[in-house]
N, C-alpha and C positions, 0 to 999 in steps of 0.2 A: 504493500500500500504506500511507504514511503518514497519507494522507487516511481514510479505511477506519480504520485502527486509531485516530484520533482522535475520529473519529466514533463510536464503535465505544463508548470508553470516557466517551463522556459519558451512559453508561445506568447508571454507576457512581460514584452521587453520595454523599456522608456525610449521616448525618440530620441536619439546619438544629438551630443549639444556642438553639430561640426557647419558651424557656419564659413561665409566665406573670407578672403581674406581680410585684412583688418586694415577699416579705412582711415580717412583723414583725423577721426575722434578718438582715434586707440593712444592710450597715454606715451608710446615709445613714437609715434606720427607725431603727434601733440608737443614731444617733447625728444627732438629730430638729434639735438647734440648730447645727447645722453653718451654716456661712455657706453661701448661695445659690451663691458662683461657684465656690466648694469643690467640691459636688456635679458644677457643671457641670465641673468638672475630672476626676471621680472616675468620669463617666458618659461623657464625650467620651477620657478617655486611658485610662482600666482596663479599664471596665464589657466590655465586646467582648470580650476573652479571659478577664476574671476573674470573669464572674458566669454565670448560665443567659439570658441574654438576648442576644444578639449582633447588632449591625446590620451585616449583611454587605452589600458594596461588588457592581458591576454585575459584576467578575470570577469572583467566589465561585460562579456557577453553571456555571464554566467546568471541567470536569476538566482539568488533574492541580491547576491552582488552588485548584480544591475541595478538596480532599487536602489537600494545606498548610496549609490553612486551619486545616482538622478539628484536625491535628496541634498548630497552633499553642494553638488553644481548650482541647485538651484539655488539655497542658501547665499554661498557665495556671490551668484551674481545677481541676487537681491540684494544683497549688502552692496555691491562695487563689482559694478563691471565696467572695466579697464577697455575695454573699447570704445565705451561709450565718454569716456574721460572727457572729452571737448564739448562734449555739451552741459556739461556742469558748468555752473556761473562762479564766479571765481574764489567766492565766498567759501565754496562746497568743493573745489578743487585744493585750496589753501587747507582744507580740514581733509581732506584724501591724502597729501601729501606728510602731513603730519602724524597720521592717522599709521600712513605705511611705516614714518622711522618708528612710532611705539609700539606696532604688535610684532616688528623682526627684532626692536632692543629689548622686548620681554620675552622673545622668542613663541609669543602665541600663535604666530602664523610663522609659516605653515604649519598646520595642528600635527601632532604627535602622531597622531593613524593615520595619517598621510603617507609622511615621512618614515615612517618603518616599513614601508613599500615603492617609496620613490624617495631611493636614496641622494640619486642629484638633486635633489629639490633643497637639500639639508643649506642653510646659509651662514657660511663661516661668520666669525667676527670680525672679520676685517671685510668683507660683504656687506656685511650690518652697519658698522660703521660707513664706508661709503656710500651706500643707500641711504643714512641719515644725511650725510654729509650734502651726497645730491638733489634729496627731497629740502631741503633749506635752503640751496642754490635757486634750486626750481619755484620756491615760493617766493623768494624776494624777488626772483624776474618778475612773479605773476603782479608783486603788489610795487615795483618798479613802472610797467605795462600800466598800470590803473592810475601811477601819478601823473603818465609824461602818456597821454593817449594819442 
């Protein structure tokens, strides 16, 4: 019976979150002089729950995995989706940028069961720090841009 109802529920999959590619409003468009391994930071530990793009793992086509999954993405990009970055008004990008140096310097993001399954994702502390570093650059441009329009 347990076999049967496993079988059963894998005709019960969530729609794949594989949109296309990432336009003018994706935070790394948005914010074009980003250092290169910034990116790779921002695309290997965020992108996957925070944007419409997701590179899902050899599990993900597995139900109730897939579920999880689903649940977890959408979360995330309820909270902040990084693609959609540029349409935030400045107010609400200044608090995204702030927002990213305090959950990598408390190490809250990316969440712990994540990261015990997507080991590149993991962000050194000198990672952290640069990410802080850069999201502070990035906000004084924003509220520099608001003095001098």
């Amino acid at each position: 019976m347990i076999l049967v109802s496993f079988a059963a529920i894998q005709f019960f999959r969530p729609e794949k979150n594989l949109g296309g590619d990432p336009g003018p409003n994706d935070l790394i468009m948005q914010h074009a002089g980003m250092p290169m391994p910034l990116q790779e930071v921002f695309r290997n530990s965020c992108y996957d729950c925070h944007s419409d793009h997701t590179r899902y793992p050899w599990y993900a086509g597995i139900s109730p995995f897939s579920w999880i999954i689903d649940r977890h993405i959408a979360g995330g990009k309820a909270a902040l989706n990084l693609n959609e970055y540029g349409l935030l008004a400045d107010v609400k990008k200044l608090s995204v940028l702030n927002d990213v140096c305090d959950v990598v310097a408390e190490k809250s993001m990316p969440p712990a069961n994540y990261l015990m399954l997507h080991s590149d994702a993991v962000i050194s502390e000198d990672d952290a720090e640069a990410l802080c570093d850069w999201a502070d650059e990035a906000a004084m441009d924003i509220l520099r841009k608001r003095q001098n329009p």
